[in-house]
LUMROGU-15114 format. One record per atom (N, C-alpha, C): x, y, z; residue in three letters. Coordinates in steps of 0.02 Angstrom, whole numbers, padded with zeros to 5 digits, always signed. Each point is the difference from the previous one (the first is absolute). Example, Ala and Ser with C-alpha at 12.3 -4.5 7.8 and 13.67 -1.06 7.14 Angstrom:
REM LUMROGU-15114
+00660-00284+00390ALA;-00045+00059+00000ALA;+00045+00060+00000ALA;-00018+00053-00036SER;+00042+00059+00003SER;-00039+00055+00037SER;
REM end
This chain:
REM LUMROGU-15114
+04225+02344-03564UNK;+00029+00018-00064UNK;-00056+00014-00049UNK;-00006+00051-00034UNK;-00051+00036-00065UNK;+00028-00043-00045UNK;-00035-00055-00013UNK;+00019-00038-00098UNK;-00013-00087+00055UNK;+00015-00032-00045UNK;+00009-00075-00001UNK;+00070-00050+00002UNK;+00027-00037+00008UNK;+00044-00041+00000UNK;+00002-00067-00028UNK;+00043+00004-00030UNK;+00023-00074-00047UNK;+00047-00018+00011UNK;-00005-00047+00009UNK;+00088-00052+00008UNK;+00011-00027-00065UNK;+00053+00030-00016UNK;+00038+00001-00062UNK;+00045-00083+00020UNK;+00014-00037+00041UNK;+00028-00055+00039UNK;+00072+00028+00008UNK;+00053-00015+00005UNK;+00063-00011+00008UNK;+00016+00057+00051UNK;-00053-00019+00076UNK;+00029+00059+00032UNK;-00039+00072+00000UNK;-00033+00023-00070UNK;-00011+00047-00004UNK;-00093+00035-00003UNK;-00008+00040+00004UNK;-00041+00020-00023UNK;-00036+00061-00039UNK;-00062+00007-00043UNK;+00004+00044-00033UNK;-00066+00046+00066UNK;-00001+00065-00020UNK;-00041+00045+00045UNK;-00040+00040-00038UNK;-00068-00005-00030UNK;-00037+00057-00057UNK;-00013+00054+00055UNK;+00031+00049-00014UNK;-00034+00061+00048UNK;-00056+00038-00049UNK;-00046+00006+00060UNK;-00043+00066-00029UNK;+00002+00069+00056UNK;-00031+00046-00050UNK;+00010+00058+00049UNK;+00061+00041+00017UNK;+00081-00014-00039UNK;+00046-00016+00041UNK;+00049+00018-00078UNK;+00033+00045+00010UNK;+00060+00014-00082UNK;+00062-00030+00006UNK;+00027+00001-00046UNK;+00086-00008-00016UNK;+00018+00034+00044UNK;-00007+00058+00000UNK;+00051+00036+00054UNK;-00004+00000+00070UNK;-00061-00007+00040UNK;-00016-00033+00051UNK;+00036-00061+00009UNK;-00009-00051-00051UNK;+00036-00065+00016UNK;+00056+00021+00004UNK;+00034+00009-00045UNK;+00083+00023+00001UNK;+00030+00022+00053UNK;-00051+00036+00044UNK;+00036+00030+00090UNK;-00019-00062+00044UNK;-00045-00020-00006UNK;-00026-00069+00032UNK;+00065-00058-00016UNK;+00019-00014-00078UNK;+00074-00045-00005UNK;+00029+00028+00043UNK;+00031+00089+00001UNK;+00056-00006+00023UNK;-00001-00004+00071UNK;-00053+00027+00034UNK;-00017-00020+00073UNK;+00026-00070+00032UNK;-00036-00068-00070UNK;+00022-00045+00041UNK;+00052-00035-00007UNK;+00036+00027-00042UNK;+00062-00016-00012UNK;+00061+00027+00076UNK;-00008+00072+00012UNK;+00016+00027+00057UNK;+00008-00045+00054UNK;-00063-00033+00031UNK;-00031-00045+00044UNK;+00034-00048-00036UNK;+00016-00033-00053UNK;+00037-00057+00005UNK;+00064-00003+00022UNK;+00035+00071-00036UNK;+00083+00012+00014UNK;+00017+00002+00079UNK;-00044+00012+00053UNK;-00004+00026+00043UNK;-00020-00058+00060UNK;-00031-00056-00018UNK;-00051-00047+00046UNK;+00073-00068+00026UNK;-00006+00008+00043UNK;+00063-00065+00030UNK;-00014-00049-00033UNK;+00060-00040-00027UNK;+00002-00057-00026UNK;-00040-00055+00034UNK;+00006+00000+00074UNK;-00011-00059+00038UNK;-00084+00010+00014UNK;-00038+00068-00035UNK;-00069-00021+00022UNK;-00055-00027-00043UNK;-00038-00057+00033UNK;-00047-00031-00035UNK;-00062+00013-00010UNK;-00006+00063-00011UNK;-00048+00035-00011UNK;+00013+00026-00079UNK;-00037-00014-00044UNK;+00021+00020-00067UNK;-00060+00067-00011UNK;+00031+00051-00059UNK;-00056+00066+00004UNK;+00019+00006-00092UNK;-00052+00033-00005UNK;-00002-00013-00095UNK;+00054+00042-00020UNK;+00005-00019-00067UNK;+00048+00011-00053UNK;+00006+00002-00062UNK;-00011+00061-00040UNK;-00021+00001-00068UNK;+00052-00018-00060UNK;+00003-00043-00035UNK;+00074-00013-00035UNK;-00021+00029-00053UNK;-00057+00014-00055UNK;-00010+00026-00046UNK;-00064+00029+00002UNK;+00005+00060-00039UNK;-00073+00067-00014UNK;-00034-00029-00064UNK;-00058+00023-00017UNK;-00022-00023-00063UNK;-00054+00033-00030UNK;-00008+00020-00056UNK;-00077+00045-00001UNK;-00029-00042-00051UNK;-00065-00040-00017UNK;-00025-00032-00025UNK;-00060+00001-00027UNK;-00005+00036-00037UNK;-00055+00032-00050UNK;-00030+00060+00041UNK;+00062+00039+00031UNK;-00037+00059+00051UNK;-00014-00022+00068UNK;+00032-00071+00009UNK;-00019-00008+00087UNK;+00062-00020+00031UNK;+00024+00032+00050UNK;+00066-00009+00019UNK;-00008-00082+00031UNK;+00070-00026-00018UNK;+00006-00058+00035UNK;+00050-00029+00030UNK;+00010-00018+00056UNK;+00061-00025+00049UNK;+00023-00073-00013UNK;+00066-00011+00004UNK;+00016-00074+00009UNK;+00070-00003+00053UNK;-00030-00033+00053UNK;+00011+00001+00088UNK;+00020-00066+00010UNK;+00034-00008+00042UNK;+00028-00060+00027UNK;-00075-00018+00057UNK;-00014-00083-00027UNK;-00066-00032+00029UNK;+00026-00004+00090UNK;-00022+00034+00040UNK;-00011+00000+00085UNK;-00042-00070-00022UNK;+00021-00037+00087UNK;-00011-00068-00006UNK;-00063+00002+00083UNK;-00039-00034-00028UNK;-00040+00009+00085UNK;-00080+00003+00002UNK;-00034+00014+00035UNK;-00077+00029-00006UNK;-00023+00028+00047UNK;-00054+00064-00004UNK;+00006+00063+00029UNK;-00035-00043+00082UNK;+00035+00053+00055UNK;+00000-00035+00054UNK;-00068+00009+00015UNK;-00044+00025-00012UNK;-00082+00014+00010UNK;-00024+00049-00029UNK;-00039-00009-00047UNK;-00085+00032-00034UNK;-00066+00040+00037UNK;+00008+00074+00010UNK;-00052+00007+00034UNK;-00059-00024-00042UNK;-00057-00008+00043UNK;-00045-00016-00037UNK;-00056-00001+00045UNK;-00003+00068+00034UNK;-00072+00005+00040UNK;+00021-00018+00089UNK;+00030-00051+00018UNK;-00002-00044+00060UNK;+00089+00033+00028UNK;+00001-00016+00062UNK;+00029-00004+00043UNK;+00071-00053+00014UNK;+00055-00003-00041UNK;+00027-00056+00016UNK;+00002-00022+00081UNK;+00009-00084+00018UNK;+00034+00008+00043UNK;+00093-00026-00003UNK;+00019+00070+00022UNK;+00060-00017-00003UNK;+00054-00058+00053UNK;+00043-00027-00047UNK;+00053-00067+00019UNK;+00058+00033-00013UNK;+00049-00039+00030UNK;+00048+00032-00003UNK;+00051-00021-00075UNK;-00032-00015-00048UNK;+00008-00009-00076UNK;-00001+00084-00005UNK;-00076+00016+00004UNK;+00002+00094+00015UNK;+00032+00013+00001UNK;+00035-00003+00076UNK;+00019+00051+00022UNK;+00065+00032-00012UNK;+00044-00068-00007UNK;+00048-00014-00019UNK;+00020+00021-00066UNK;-00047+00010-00049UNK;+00045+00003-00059UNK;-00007+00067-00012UNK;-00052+00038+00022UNK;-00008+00052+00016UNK;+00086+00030+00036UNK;-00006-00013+00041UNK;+00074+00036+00031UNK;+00049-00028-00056UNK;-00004-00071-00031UNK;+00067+00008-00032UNK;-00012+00063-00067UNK;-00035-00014-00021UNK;-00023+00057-00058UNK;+00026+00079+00021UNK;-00040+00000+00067UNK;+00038+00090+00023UNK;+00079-00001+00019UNK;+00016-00055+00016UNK;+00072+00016+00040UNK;+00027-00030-00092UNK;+00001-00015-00031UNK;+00022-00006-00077UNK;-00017+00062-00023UNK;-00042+00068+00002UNK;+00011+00039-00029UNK;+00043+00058+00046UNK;-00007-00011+00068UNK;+00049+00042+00042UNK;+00088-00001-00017UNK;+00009-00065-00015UNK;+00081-00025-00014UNK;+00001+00028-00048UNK;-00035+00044-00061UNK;+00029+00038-00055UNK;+00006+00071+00020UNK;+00079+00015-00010UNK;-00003+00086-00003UNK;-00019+00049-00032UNK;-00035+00048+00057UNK;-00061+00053-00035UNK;+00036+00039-00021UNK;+00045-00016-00075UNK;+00040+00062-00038UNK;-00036+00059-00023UNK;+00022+00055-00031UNK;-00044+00041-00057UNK;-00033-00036-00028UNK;+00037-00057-00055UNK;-00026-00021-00055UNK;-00049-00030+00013UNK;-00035-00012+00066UNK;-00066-00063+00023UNK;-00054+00064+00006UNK;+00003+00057-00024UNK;-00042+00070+00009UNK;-00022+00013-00070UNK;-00023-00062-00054UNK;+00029+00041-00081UNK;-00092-00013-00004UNK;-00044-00056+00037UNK;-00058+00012-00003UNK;-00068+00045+00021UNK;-00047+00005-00046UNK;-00034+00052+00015UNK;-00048-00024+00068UNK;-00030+00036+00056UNK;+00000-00017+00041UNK;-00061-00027+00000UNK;-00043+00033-00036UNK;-00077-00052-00019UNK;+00001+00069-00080UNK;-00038-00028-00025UNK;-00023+00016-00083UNK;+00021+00063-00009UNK;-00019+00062+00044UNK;+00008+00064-00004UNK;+00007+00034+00037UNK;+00075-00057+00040UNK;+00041+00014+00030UNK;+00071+00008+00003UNK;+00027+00056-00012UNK;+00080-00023-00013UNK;+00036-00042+00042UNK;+00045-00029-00004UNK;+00072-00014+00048UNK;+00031+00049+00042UNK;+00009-00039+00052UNK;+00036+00019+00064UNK;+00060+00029-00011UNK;+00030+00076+00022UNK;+00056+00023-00025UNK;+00036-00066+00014UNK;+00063-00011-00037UNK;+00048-00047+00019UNK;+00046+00009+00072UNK;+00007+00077-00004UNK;+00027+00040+00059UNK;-00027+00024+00054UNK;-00081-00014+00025UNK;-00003+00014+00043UNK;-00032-00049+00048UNK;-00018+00032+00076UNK;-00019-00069+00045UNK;-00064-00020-00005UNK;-00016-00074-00013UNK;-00048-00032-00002UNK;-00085+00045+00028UNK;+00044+00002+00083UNK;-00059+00031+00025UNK;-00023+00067-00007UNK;+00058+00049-00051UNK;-00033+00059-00026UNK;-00036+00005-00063UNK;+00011-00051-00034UNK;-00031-00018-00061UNK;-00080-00026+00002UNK;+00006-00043+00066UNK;-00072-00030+00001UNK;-00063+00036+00021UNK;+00059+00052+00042UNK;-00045+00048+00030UNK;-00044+00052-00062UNK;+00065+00029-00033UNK;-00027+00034-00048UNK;-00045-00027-00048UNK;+00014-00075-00014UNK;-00052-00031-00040UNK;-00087-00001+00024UNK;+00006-00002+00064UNK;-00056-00011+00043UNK;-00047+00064-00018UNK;+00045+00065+00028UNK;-00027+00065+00010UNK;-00033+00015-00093UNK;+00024-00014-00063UNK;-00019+00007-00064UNK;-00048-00022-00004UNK;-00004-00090+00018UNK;-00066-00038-00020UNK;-00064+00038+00054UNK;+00019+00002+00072UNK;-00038+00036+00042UNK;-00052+00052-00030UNK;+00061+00039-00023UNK;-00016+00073-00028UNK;-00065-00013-00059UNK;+00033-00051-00031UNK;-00027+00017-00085UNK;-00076-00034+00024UNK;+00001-00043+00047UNK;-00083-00038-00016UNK;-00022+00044+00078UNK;+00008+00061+00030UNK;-00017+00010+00054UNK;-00065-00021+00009UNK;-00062+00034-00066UNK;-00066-00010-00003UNK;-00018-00044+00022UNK;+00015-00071-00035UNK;-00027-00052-00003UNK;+00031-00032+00071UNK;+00062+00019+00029UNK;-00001-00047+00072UNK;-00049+00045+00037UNK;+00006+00054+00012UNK;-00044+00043+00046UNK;-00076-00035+00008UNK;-00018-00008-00049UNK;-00090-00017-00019UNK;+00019-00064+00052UNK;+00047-00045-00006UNK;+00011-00058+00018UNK;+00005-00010+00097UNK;+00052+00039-00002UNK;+00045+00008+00062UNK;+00010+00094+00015UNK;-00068+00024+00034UNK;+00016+00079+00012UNK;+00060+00027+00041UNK;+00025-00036+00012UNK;+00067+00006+00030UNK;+00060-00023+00005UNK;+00033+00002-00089UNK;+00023-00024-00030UNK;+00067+00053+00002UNK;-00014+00068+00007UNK;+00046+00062-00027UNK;+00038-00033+00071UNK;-00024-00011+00064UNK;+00043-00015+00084UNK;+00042-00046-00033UNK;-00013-00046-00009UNK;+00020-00081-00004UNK;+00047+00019-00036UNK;+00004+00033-00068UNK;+00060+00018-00062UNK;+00042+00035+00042UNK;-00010+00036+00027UNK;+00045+00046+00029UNK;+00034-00047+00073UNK;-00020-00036+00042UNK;+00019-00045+00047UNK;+00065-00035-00035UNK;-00051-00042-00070UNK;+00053-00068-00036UNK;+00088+00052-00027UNK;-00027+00059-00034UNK;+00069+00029-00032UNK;+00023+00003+00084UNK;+00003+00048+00047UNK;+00029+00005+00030UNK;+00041-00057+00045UNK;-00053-00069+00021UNK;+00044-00068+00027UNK;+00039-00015-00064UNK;-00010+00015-00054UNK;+00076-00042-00056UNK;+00027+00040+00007UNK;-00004+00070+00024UNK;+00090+00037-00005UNK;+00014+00013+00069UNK;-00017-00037+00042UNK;+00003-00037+00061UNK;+00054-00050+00013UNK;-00007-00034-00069UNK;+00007-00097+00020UNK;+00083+00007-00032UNK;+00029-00024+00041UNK;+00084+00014+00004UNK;+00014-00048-00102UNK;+00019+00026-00020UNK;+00014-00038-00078UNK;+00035-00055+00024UNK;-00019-00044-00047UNK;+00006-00082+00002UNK;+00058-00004-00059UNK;+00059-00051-00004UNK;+00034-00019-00064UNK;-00044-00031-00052UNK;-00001+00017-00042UNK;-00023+00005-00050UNK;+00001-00085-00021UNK;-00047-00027-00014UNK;-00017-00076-00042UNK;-00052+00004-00071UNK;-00001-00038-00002UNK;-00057-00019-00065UNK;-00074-00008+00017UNK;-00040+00039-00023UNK;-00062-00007+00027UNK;-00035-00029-00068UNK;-00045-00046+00027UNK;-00053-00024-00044UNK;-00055+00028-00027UNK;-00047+00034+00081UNK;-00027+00048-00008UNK;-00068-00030-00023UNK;-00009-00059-00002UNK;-00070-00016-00035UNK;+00003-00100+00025UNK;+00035-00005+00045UNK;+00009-00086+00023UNK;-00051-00020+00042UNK;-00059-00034-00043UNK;-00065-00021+00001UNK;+00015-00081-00009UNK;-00027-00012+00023UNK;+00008-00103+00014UNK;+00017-00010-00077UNK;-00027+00016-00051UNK;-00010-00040-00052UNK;+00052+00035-00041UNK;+00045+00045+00004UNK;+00072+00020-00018UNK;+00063-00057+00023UNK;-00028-00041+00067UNK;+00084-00048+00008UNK;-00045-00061-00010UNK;+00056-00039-00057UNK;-00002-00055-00018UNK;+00028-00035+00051UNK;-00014-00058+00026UNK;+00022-00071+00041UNK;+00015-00051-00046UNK;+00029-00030+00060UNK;+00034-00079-00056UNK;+00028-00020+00059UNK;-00016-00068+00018UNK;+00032-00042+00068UNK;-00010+00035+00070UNK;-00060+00018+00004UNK;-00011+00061+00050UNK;+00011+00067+00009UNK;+00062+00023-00039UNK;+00031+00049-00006UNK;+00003+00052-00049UNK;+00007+00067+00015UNK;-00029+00046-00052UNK;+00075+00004-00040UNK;-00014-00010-00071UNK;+00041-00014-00033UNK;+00007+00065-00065UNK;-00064+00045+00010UNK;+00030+00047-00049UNK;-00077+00048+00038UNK;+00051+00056-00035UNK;-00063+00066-00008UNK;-00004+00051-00054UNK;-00069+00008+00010UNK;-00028-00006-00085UNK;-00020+00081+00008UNK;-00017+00053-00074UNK;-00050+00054-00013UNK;+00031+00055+00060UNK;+00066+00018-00021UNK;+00028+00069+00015UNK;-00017+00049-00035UNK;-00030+00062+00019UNK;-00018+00063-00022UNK;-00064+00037+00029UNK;-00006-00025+00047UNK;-00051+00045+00044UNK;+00008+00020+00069UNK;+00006+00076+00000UNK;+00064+00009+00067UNK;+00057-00040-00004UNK;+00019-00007-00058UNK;+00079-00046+00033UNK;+00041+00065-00037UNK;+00066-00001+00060UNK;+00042+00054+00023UNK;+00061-00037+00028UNK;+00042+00029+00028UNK;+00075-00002+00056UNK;-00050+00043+00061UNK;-00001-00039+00047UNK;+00008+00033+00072UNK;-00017-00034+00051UNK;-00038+00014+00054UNK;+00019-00021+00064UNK;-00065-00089-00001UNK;+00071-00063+00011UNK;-00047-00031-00014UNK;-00066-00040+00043UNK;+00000+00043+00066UNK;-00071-00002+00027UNK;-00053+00031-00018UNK;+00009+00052-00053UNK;-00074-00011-00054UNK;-00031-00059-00021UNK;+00060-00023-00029UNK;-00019-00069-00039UNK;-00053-00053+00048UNK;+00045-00001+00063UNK;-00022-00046+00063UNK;-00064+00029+00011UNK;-00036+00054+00018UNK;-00030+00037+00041UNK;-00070-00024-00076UNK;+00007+00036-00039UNK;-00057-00004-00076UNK;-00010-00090-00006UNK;+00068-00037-00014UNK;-00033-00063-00005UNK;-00036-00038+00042UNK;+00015+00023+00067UNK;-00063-00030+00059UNK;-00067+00002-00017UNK;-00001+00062-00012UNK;-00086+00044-00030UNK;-00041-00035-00026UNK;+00038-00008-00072UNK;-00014-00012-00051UNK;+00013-00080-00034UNK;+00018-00033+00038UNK;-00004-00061+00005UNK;-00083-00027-00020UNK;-00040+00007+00052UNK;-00059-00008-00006UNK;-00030+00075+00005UNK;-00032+00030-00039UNK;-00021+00068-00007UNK;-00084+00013+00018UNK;-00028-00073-00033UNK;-00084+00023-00015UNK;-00039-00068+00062UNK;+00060-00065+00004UNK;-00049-00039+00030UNK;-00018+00001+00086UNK;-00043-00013+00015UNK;-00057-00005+00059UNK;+00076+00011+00069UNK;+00058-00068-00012UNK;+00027+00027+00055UNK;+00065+00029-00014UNK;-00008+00063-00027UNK;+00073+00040-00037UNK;+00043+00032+00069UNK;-00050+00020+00037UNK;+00037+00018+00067UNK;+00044-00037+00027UNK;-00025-00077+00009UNK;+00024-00027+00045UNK;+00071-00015-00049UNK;-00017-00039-00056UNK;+00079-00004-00040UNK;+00030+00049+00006UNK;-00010+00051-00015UNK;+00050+00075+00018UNK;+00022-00013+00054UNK;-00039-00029+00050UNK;+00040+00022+00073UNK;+00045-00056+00006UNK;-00014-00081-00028UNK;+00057-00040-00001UNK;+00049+00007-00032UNK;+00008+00021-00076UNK;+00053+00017-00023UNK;+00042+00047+00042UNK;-00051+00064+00028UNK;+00084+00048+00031UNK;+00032-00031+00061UNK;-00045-00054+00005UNK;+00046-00031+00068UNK;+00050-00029-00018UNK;-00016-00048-00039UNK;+00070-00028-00050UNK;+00062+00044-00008UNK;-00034+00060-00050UNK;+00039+00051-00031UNK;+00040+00035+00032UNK;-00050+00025+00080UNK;+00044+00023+00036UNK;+00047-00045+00050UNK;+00009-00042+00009UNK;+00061-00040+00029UNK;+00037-00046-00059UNK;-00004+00013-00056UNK;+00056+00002-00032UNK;+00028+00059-00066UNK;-00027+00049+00005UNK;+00017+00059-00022UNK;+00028+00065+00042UNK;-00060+00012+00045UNK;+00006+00059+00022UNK;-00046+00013+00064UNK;+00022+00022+00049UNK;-00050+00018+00055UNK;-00042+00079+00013UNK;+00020-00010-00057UNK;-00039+00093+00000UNK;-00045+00002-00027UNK;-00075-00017+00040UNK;-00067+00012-00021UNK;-00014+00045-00024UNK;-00006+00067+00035UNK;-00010+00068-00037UNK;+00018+00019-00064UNK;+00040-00025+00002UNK;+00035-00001-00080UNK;-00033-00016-00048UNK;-00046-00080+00014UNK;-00024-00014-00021UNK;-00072+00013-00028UNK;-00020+00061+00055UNK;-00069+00029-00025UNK;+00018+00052-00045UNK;+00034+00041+00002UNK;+00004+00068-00024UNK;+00023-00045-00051UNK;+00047-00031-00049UNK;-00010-00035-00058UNK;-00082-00005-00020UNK;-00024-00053+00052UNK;-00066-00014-00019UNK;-00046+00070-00044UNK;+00004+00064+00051UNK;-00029+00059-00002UNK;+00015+00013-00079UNK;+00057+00003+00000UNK;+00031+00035-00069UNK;-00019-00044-00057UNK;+00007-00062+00002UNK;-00034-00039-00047UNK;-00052+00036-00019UNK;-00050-00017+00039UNK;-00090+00007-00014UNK;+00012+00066-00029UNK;+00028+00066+00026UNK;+00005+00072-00021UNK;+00001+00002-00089UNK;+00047-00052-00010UNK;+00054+00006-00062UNK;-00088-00025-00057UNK;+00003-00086+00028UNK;-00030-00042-00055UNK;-00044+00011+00016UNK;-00061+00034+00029UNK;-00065+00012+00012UNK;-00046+00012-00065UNK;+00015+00028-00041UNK;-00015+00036-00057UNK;+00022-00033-00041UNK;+00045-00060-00022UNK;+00014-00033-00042UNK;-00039-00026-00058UNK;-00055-00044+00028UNK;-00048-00024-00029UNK;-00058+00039-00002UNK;-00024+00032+00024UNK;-00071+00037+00027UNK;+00004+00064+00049UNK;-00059+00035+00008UNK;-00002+00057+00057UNK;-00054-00009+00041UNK;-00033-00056+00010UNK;-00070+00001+00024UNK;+00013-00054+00047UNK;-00046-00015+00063UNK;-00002-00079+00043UNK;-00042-00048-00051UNK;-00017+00009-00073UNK;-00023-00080-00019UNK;+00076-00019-00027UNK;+00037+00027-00028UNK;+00072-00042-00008UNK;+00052-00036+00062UNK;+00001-00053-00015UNK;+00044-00026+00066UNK;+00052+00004+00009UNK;+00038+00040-00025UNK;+00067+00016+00019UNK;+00004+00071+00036UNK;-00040+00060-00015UNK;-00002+00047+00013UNK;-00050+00000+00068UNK;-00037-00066+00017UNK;-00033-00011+00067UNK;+00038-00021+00047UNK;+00053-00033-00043UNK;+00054-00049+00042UNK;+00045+00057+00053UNK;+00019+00043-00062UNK;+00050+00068+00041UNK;-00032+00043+00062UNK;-00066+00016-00043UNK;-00034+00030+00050UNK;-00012-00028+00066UNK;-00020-00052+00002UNK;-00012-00051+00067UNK;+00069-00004+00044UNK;+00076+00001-00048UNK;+00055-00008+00033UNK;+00010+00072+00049UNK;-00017+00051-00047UNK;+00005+00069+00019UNK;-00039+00023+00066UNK;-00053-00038-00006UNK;-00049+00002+00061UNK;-00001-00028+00060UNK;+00065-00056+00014UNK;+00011-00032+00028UNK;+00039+00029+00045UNK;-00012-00010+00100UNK;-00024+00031+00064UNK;+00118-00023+00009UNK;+00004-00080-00017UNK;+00101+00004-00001UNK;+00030+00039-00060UNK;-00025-00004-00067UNK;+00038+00060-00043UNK;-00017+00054+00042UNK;-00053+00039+00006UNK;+00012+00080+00041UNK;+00032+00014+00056UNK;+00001-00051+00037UNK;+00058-00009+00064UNK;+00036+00027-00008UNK;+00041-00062-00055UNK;+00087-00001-00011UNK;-00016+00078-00051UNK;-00026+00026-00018UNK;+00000+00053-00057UNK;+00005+00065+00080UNK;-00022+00002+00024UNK;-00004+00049+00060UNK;+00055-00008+00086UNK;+00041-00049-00037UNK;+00078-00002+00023UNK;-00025-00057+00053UNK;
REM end
């Protein structure tokens, strides 16, 4: 979250955003209001909720119902090793945002900064595709210098997503990094900082990106990646492939996010994913 947090007590809290307008917030309220009207009574997974907007000497400000818990892990250089505290709340977190239906109205966010929203009306996997092929397009330069064979790979990833049979539509997070689900009694009890890639669609994105990106930078990121999809995949979904060409399209999309060069680590992160001998596999059927 851009700004700071105060607990106002009774439940609530206040949110200083920076970087971030009234009117931005205002689609962000109604977003999670959507996601509230919409989320089963019976799940214990709680996801934010804006009860009042506020502008405060020119700085917008939120007041949210206080999520109860603490973030399930902090990168911070190293390698967790994962327990099944992990692993576990992890799946409850994804299968808590799968149980919400991927209506129009879960399409009203922008998809990253200067990115629009996902038609409401069309399929997930033609949307992502096309999102892919724009960002592709617009930074060609800077992946090329990176990855000279970047134009194959774009053209591989669009073609496996209009490949991949459309999925019913769920709630995607789109950004579910350890330190987004709160725990409490072992269990992931809320999820936090919707608005990056978060969309309606197929919800083995969600599954496939949060493996990744779980651990992103430390020493053994591989190997956690590879325990989580084991998890993920025997209680989600058995469709590996699936799971790369997500992967593919990710890195395509957010590569350029932060940076265009290998000293930024996010744009090393994609590239390295992109370069990788099982993404080109599954990318080459």
């Amino acid at each position: 979250m851009e700004g700071t947090v105060v607990d106002l007590g009774g439940g609530t809290v206040a949110k200083v955003w920076s970087g971030r307008c009234l009117a931005d917030l205002a689609v962000l309220r109604e977003f999670h209001e959507e996601v509230f009207q919409r989320r089963p009574g019976t799940s214990m997974v709680a996801m934010p909720r804006i009860l009042d907007l506020r502008e405060i000497e020119g700085t917008p400000v939120t007041i949210e119902e206080r999520l109860s818990g603490e973030p399930l892990w902090q990168a911070d250089g190293t390698s967790p090793r994962l327990t099944t505290i992990h692993i576990d709340s992890m799946i409850e977190a994804l299968a808590a945002l799968a149980e919400i239906p991927g209506d129009p109205p879960l399409r009203t966010l922008r998809m990253l900064p200067d990115e629009p929203p996902f038609d409401p009306n069309a399929p997930f996997e033609t949307e992502l595709a096309a999102l892919v092929t724009r960002r592709a397009v617009r930074f060609a330069t800077q992946l090329r210098v990176a990855l000279p064979d970047v134009d194959v790979l774009l053209a591989q990833t669009v073609e496996a997503l209009h490949r991949i049979a459309p999925a019913t539509p769920t709630l995607i997070h789109g950004d579910l990094i350890a330190a987004n689900v709160l725990t409490s009694r072992a269990h992931a009890s809320a999820v936090l900082d919707f608005g990056f890639m978060t969309t309606a669609g197929d919800p083995a994105f969600d599954v496939a990106v949060t493996a990744s990106i779980f651990d992103m930078y430390g020493p053994r990121a591989r190997e956690v990646e590879s325990e989580l999809d084991r998890a993920f995949l025997s209680t989600f979904t058995g469709d590996h492939r699936r799971y790369w060409i997500y992967r593919a399209a990710y890195a395509l999309t957010t590569a350029c996010c932060y940076g265009t060069d290998l000293s930024e680590g996010h744009f090393a992160w994609c590239i390295g994913m992109l370069d990788r001998p099982d993404v080109r596999d599954s990318l080459q059927g």
